[in-house]
Predicted model as a PDB file, atoms N, CA, C, CB and O in Angstrom, pLDDT in the B-factor column:
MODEL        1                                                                  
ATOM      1  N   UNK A   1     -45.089 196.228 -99.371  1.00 70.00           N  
ATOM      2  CA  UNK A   1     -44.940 194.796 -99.352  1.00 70.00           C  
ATOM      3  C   UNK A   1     -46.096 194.180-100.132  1.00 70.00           C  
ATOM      4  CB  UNK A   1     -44.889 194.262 -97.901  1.00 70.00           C  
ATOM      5  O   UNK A   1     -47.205 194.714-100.161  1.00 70.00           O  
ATOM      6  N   UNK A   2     -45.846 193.190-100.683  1.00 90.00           N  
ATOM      7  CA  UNK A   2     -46.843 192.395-101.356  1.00 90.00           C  
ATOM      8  C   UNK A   2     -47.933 191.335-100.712  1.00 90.00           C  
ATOM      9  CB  UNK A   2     -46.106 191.714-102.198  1.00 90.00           C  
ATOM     10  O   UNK A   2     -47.760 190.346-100.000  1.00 90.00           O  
ATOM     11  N   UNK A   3     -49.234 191.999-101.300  1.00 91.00           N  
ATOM     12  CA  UNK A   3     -50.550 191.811-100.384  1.00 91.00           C  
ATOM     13  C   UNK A   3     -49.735 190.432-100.422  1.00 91.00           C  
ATOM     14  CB  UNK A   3     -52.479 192.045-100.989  1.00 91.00           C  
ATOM     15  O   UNK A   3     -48.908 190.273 -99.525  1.00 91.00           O  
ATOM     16  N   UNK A   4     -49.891 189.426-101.372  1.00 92.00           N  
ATOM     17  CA  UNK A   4     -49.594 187.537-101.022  1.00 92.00           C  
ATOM     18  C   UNK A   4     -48.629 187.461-100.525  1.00 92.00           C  
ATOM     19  CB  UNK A   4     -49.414 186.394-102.141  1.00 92.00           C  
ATOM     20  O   UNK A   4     -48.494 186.273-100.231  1.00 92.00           O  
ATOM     21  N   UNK A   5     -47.678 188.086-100.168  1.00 93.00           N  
ATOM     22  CA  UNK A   5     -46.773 187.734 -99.344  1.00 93.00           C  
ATOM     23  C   UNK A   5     -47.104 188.275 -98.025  1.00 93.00           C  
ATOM     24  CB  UNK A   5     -45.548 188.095 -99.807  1.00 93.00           C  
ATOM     25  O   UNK A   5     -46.761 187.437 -97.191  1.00 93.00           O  
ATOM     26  N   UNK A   6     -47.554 189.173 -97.539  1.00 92.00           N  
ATOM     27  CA  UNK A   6     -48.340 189.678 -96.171  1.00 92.00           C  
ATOM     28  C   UNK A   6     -49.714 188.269 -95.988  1.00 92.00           C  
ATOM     29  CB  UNK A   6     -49.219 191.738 -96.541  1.00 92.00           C  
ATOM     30  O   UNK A   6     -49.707 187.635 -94.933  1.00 92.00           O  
ATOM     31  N   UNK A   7     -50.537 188.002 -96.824  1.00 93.00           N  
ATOM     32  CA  UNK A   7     -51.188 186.945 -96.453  1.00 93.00           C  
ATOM     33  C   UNK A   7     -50.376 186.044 -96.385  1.00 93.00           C  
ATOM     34  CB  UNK A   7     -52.151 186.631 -97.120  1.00 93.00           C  
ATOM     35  O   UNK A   7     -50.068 185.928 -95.198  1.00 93.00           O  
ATOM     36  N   UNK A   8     -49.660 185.079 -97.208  1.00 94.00           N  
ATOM     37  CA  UNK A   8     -48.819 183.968 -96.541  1.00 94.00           C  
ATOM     38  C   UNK A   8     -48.131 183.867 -95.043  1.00 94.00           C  
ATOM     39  CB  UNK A   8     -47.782 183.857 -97.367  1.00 94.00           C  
ATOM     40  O   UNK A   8     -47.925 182.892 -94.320  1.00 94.00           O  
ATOM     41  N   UNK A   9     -47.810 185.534 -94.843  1.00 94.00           N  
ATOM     42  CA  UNK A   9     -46.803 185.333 -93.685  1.00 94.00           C  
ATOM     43  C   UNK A   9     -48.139 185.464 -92.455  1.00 94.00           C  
ATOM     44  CB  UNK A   9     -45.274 186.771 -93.613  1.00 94.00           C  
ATOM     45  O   UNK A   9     -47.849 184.957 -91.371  1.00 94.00           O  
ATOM     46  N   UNK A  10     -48.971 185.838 -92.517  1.00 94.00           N  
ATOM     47  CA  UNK A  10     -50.369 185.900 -91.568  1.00 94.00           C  
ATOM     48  C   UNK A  10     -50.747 184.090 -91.799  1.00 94.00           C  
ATOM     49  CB  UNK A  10     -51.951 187.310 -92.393  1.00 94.00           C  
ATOM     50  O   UNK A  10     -51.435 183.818 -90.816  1.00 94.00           O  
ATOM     51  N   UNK A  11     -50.670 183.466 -92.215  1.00 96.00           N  
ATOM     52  CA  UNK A  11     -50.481 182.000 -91.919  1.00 96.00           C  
ATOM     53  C   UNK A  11     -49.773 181.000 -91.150  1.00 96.00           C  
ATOM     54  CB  UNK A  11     -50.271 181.671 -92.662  1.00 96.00           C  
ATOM     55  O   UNK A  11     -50.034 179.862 -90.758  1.00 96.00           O  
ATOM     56  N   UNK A  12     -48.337 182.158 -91.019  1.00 96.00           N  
ATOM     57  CA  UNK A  12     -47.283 181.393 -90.044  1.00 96.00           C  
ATOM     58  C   UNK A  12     -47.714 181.545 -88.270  1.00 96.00           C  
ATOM     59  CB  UNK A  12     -45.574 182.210 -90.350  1.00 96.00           C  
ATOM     60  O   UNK A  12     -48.244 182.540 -87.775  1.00 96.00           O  
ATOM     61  N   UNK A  13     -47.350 180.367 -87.581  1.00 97.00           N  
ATOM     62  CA  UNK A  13     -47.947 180.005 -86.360  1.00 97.00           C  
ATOM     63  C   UNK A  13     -47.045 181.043 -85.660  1.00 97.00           C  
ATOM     64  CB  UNK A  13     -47.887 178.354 -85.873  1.00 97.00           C  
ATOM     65  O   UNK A  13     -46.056 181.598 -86.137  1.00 97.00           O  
ATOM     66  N   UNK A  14     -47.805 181.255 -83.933  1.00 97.00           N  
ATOM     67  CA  UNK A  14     -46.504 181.899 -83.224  1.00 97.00           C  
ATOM     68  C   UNK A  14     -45.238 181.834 -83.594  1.00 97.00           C  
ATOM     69  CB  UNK A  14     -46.339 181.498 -82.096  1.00 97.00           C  
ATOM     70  O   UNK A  14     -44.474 182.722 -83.972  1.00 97.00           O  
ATOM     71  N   UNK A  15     -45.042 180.358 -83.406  1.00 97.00           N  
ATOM     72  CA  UNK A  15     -43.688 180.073 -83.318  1.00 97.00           C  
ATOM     73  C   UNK A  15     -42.859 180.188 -84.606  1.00 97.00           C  
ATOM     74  CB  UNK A  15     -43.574 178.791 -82.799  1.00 97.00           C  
ATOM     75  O   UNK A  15     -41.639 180.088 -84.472  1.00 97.00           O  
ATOM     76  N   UNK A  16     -43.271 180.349 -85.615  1.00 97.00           N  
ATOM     77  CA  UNK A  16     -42.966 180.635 -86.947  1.00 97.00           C  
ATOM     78  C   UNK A  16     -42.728 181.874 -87.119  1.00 97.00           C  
ATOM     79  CB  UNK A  16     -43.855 180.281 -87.791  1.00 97.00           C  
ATOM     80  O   UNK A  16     -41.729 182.353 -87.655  1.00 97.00           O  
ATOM     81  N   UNK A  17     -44.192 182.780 -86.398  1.00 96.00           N  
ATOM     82  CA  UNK A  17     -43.656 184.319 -86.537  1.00 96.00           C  
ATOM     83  C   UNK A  17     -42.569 184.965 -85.779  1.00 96.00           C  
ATOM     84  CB  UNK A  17     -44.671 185.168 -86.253  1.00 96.00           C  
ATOM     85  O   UNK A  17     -41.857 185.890 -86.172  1.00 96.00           O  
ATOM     86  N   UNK A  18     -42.534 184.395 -84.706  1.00 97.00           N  
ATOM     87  CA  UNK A  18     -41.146 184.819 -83.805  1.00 97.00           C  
ATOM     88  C   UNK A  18     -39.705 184.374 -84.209  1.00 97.00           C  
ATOM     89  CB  UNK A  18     -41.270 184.217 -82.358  1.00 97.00           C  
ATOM     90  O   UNK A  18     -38.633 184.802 -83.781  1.00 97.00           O  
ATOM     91  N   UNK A  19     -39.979 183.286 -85.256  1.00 97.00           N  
ATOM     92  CA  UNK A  19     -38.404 182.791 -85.808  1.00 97.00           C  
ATOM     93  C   UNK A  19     -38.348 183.836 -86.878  1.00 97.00           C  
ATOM     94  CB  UNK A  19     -38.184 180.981 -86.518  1.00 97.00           C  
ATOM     95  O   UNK A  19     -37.248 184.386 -86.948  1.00 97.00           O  
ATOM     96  N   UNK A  20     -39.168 184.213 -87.652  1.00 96.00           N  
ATOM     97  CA  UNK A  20     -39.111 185.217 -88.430  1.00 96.00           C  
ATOM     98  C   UNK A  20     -38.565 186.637 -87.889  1.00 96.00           C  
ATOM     99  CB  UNK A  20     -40.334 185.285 -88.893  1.00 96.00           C  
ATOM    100  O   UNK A  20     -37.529 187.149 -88.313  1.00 96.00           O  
ATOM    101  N   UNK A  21     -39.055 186.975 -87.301  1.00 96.00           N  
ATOM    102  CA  UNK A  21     -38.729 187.991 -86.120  1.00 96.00           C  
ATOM    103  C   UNK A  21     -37.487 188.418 -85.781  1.00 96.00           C  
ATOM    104  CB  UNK A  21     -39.123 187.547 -84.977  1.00 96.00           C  
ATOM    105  O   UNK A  21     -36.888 189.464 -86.034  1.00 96.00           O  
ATOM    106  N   UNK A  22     -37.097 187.129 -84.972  1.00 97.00           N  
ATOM    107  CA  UNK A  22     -35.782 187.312 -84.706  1.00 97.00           C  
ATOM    108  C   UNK A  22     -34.579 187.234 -86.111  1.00 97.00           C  
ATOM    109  CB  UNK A  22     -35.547 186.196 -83.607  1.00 97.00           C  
ATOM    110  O   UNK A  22     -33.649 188.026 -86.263  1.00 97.00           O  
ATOM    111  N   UNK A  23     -34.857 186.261 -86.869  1.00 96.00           N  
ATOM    112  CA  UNK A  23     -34.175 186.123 -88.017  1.00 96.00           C  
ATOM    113  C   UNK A  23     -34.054 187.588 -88.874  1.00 96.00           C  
ATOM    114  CB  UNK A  23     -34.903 184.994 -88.797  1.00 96.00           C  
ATOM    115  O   UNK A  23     -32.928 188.019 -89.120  1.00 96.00           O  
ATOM    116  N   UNK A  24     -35.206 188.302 -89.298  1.00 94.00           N  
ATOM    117  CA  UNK A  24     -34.955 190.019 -89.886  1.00 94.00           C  
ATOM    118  C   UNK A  24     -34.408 190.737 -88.551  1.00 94.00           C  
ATOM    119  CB  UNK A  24     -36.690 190.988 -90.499  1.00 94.00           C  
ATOM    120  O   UNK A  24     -33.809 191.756 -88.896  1.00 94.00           O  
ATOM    121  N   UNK A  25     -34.399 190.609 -87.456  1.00 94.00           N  
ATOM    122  CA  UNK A  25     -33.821 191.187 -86.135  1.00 94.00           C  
ATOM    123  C   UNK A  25     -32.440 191.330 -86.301  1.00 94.00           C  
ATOM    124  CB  UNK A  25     -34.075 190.320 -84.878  1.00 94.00           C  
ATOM    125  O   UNK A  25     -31.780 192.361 -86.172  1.00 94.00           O  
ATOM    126  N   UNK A  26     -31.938 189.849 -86.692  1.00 95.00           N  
ATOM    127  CA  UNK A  26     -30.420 189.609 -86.767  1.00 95.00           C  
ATOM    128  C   UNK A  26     -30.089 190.226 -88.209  1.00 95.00           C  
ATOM    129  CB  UNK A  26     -29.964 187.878 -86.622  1.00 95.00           C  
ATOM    130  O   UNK A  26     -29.302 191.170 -88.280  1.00 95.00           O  
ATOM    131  N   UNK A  27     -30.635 189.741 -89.261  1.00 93.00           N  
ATOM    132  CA  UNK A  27     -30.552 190.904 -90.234  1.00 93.00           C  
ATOM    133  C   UNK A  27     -30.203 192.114 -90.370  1.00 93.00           C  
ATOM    134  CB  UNK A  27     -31.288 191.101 -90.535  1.00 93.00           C  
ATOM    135  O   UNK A  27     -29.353 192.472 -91.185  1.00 93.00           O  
ATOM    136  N   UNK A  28     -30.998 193.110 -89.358  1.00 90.00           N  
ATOM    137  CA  UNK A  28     -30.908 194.220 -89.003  1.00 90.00           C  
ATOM    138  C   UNK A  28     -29.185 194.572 -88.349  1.00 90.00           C  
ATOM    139  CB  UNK A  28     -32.139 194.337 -88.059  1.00 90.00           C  
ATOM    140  O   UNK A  28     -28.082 194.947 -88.746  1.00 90.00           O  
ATOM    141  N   UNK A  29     -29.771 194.221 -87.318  1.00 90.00           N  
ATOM    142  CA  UNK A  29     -28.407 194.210 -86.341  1.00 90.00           C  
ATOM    143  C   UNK A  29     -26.672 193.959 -86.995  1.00 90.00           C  
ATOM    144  CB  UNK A  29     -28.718 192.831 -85.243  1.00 90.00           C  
ATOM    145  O   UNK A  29     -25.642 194.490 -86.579  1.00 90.00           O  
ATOM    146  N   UNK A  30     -26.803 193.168 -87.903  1.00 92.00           N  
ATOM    147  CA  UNK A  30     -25.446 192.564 -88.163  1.00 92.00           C  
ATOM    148  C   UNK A  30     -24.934 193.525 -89.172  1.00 92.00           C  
ATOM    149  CB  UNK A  30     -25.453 190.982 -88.705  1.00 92.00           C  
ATOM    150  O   UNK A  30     -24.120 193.211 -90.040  1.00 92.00           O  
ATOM    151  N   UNK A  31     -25.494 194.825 -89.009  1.00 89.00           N  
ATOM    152  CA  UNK A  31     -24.850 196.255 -89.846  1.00 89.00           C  
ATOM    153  C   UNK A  31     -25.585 197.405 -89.143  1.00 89.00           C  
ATOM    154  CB  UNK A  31     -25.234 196.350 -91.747  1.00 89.00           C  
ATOM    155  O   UNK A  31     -26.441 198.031 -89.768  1.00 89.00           O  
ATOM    156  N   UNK A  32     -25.264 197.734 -87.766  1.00 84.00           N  
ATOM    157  CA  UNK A  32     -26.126 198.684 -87.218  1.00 84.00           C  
ATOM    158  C   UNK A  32     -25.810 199.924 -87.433  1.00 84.00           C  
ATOM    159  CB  UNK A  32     -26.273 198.560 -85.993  1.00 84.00           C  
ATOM    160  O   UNK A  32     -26.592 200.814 -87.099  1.00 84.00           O  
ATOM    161  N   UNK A  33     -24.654 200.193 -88.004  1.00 88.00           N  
ATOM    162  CA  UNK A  33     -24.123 201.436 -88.991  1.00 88.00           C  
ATOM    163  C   UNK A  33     -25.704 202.156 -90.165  1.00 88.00           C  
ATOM    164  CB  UNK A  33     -22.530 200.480 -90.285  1.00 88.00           C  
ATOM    165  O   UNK A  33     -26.021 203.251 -90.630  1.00 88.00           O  
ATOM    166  N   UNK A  34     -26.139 201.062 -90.176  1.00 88.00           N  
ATOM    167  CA  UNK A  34     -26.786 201.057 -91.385  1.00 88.00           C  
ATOM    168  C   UNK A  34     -28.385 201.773 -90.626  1.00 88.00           C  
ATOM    169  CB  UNK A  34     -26.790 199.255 -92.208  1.00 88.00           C  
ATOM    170  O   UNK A  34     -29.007 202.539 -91.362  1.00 88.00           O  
ATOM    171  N   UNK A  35     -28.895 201.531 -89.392  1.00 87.00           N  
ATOM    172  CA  UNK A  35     -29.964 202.040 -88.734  1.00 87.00           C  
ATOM    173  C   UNK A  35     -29.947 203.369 -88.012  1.00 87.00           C  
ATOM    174  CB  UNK A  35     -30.285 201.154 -87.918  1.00 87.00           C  
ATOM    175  O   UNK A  35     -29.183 203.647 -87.088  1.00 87.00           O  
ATOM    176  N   UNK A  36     -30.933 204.212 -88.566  1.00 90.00           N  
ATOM    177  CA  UNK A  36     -30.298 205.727 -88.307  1.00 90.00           C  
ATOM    178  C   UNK A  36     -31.133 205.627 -87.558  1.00 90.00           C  
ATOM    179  CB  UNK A  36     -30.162 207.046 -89.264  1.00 90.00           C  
ATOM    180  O   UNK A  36     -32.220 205.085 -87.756  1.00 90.00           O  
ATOM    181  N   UNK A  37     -30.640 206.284 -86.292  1.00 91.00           N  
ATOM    182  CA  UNK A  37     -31.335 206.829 -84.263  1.00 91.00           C  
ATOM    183  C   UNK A  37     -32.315 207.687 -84.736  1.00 91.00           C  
ATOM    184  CB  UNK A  37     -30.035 208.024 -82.819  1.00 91.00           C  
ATOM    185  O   UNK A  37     -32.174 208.240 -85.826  1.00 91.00           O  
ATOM    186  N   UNK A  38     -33.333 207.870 -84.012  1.00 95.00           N  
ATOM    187  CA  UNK A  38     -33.904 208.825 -84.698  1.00 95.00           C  
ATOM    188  C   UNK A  38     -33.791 210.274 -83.961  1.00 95.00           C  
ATOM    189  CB  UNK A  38     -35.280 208.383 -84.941  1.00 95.00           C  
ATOM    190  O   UNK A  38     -33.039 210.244 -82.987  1.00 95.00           O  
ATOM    191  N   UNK A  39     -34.367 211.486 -84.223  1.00 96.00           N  
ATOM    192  CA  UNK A  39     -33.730 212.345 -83.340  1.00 96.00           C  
ATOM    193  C   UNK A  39     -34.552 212.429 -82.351  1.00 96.00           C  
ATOM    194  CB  UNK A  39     -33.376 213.580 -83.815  1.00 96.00           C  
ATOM    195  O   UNK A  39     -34.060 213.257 -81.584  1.00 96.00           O  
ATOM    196  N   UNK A  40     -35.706 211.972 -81.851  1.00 97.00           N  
ATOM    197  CA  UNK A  40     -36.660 211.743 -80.608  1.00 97.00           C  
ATOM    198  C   UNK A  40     -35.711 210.889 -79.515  1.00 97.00           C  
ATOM    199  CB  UNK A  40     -38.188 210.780 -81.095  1.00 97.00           C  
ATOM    200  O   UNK A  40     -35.832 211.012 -78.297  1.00 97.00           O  
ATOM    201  N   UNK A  41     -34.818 210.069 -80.122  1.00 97.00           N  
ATOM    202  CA  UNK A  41     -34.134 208.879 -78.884  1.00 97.00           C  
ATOM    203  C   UNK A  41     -33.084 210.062 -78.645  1.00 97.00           C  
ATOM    204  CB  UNK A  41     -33.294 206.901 -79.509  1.00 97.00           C  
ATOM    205  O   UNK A  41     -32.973 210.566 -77.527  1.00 97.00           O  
ATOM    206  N   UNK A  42     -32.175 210.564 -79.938  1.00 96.00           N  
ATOM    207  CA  UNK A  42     -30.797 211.170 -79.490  1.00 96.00           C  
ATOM    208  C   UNK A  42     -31.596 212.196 -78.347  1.00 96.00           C  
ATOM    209  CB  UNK A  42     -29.718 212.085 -80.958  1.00 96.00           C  
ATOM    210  O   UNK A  42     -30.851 212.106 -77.372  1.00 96.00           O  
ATOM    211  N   UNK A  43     -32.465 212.910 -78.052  1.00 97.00           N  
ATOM    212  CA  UNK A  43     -33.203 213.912 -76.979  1.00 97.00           C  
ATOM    213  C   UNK A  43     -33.173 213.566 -76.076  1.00 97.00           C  
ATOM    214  CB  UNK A  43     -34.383 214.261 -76.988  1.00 97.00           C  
ATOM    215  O   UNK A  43     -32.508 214.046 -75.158  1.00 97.00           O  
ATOM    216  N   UNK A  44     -34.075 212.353 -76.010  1.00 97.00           N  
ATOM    217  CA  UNK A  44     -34.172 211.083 -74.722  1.00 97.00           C  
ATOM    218  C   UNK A  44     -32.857 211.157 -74.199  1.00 97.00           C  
ATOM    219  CB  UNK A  44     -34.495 209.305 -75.243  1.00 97.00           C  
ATOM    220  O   UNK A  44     -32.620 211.744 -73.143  1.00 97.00           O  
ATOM    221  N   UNK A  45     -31.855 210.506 -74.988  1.00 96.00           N  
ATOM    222  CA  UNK A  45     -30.320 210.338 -74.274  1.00 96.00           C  
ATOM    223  C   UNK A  45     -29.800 211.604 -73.643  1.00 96.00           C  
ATOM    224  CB  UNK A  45     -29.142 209.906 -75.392  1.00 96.00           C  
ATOM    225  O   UNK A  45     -29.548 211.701 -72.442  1.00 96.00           O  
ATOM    226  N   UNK A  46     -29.653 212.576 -74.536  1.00 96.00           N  
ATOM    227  CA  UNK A  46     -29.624 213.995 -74.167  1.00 96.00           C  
ATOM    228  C   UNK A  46     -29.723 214.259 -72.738  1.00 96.00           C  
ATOM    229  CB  UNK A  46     -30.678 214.704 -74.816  1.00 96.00           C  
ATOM    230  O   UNK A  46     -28.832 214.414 -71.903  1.00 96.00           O  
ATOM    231  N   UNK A  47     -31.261 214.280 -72.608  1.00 96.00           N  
ATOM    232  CA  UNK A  47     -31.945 214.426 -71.504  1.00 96.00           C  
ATOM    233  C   UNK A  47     -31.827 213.473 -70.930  1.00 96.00           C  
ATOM    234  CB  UNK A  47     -33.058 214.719 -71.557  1.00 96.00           C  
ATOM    235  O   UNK A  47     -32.549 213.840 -70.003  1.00 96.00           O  
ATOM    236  N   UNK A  48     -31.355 211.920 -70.469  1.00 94.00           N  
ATOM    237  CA  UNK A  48     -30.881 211.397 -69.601  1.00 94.00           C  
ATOM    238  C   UNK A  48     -29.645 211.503 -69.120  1.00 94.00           C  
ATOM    239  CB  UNK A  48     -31.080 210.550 -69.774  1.00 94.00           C  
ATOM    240  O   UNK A  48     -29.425 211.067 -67.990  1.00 94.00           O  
ATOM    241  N   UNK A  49     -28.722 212.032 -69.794  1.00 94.00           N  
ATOM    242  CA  UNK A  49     -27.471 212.351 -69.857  1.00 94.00           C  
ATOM    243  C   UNK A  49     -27.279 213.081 -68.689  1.00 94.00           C  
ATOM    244  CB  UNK A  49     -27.109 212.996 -71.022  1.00 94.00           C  
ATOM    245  O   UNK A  49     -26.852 212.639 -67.623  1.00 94.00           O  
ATOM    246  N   UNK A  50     -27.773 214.762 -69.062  1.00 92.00           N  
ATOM    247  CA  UNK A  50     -27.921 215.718 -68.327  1.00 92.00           C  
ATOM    248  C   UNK A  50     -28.471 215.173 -67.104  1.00 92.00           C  
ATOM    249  CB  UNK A  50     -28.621 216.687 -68.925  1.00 92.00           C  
ATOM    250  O   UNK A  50     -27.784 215.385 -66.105  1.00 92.00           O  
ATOM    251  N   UNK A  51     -29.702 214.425 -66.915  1.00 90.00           N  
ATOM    252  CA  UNK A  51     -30.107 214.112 -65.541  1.00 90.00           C  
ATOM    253  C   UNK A  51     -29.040 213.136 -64.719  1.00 90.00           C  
ATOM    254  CB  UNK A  51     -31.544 213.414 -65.630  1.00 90.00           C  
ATOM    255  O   UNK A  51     -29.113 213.080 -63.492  1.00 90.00           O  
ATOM    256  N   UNK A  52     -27.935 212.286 -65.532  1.00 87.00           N  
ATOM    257  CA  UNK A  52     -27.505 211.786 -64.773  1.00 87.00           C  
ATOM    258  C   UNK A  52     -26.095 212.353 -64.025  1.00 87.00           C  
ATOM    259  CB  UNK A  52     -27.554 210.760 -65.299  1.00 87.00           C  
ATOM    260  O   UNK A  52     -25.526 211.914 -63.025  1.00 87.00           O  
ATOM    261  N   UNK A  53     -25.733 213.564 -64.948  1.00 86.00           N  
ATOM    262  CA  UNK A  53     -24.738 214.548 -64.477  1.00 86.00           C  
ATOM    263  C   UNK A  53     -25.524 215.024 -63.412  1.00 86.00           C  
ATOM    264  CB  UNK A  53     -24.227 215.683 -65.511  1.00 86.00           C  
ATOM    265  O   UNK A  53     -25.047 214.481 -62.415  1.00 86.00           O  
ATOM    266  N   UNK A  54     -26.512 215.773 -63.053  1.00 84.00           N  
ATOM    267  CA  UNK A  54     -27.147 216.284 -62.562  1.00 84.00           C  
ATOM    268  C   UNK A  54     -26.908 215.652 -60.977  1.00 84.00           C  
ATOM    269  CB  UNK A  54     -28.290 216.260 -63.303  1.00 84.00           C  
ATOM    270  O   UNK A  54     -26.368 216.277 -60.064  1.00 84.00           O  
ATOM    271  N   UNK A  55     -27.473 214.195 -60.885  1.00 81.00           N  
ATOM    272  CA  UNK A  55     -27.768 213.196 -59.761  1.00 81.00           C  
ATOM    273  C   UNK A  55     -26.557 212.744 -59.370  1.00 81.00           C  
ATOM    274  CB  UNK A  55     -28.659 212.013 -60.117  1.00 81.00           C  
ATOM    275  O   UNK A  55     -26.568 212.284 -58.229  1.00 81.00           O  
ATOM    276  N   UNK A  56     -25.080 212.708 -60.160  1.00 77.00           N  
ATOM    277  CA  UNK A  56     -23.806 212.393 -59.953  1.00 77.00           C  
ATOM    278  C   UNK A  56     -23.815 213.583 -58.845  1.00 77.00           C  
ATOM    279  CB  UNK A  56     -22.729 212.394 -61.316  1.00 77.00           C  
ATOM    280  O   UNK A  56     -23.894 212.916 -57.814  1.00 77.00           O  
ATOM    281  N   UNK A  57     -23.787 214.733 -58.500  1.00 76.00           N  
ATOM    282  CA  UNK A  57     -23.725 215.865 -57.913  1.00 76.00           C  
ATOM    283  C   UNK A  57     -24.705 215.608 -56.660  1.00 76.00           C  
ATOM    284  CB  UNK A  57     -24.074 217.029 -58.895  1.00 76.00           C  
ATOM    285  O   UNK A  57     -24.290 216.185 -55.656  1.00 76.00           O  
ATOM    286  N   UNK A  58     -25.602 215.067 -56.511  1.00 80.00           N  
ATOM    287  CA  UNK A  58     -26.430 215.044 -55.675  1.00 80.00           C  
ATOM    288  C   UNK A  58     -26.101 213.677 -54.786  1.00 80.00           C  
ATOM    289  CB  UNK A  58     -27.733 215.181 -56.345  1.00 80.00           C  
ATOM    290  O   UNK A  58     -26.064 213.763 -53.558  1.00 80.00           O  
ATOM    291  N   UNK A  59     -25.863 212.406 -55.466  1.00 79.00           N  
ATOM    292  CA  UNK A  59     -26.015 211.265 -54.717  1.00 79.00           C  
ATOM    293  C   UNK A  59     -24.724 210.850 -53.863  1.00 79.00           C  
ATOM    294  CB  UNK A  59     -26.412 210.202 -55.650  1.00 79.00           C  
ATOM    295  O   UNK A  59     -24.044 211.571 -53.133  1.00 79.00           O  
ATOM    296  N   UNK A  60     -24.572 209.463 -54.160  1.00 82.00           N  
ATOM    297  CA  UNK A  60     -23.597 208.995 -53.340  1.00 82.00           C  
ATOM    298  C   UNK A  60     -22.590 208.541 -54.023  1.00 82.00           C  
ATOM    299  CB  UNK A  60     -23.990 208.106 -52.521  1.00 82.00           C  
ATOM    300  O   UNK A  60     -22.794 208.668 -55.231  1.00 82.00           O  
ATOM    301  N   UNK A  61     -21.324 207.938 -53.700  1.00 84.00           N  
ATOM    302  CA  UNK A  61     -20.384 207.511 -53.925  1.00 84.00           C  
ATOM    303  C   UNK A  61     -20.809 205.441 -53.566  1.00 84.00           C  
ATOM    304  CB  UNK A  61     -19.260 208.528 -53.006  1.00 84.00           C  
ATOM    305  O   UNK A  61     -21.543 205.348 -52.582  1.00 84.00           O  
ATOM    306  N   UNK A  62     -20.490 204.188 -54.129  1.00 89.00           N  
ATOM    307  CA  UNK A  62     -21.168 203.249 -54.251  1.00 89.00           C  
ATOM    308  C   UNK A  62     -19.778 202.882 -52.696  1.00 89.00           C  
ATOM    309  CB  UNK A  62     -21.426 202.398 -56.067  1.00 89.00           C  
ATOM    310  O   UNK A  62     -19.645 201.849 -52.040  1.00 89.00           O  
ATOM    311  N   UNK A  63     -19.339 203.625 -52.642  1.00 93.00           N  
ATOM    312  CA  UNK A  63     -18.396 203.351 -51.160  1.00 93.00           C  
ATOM    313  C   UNK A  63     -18.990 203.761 -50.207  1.00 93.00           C  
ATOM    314  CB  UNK A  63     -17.032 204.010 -50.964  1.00 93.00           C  
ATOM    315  O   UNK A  63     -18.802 203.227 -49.114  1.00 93.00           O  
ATOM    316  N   UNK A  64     -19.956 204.922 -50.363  1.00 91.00           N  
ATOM    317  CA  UNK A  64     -20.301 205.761 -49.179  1.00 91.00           C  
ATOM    318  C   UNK A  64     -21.500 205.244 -48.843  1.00 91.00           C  
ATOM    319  CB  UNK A  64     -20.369 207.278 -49.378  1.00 91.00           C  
ATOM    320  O   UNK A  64     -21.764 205.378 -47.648  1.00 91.00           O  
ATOM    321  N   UNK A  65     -22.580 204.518 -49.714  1.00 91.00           N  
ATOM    322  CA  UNK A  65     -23.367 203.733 -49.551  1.00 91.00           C  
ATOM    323  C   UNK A  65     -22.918 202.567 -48.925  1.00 91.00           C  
ATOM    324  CB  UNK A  65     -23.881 203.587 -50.537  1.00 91.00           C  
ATOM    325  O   UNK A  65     -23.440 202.526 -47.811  1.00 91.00           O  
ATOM    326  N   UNK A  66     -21.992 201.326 -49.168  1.00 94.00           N  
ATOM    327  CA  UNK A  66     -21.674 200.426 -48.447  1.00 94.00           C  
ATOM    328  C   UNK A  66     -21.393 200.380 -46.851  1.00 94.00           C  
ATOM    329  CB  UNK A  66     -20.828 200.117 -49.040  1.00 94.00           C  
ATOM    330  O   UNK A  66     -21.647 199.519 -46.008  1.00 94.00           O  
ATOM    331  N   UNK A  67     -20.651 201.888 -46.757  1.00 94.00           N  
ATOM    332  CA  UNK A  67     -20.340 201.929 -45.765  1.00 94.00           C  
ATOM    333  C   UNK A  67     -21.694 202.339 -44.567  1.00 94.00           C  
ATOM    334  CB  UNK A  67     -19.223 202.730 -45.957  1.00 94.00           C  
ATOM    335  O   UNK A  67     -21.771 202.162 -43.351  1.00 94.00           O  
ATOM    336  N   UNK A  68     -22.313 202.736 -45.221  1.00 92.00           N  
ATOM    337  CA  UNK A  68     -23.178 203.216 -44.592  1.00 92.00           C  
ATOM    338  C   UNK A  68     -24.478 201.898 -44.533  1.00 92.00           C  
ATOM    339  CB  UNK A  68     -23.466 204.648 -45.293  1.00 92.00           C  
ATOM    340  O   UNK A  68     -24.701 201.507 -43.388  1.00 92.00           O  
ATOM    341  N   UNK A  69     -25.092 201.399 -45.355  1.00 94.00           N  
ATOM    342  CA  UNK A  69     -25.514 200.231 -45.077  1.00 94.00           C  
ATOM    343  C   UNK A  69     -25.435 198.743 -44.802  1.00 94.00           C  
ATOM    344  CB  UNK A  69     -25.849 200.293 -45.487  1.00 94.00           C  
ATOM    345  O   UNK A  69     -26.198 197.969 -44.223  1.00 94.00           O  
ATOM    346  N   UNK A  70     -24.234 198.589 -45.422  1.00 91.00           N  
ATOM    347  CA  UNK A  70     -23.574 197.159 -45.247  1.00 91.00           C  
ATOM    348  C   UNK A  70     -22.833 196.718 -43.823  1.00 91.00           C  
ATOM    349  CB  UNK A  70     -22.458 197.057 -46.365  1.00 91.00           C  
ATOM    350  O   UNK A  70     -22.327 195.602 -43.710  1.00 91.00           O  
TER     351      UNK A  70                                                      
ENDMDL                                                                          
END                                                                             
């Protein structure tokens, strides 16, 4: 990026930098095809995945809880 354009934008107030923010945010977003996961998150998911198969086996049913506390 260009040093004068990195200093100009270090001029903009909070509230300037957060409209900025969100504005390249929506940028982003409005083609998320286009943002590759990286493979540290797909792991994460992975491994939450598995833990939540895991705890499906172990816990409750959201009936068997009601019944039991409600």
């Amino acid at each position: 990026m260009e040093k004068a354009l990195i200093n100009e934008l270090s001029q903009l107030n909070k509230n300037e930098k957060l409209l900025l923010v969100e504005a390249l945010w929506d940028s982003i977003a409005s083609d998320p095809e286009e943002v590759e996961v990286p493979d540290h998150h797909k792991s994460i998911l992975e491994q939450r995945l598995r833990t939540l198969e895991e705890d499906k086996k172990n816990g409750s049913s959201w009936k068997e809880v009601r019944q039991k506390y409600l």
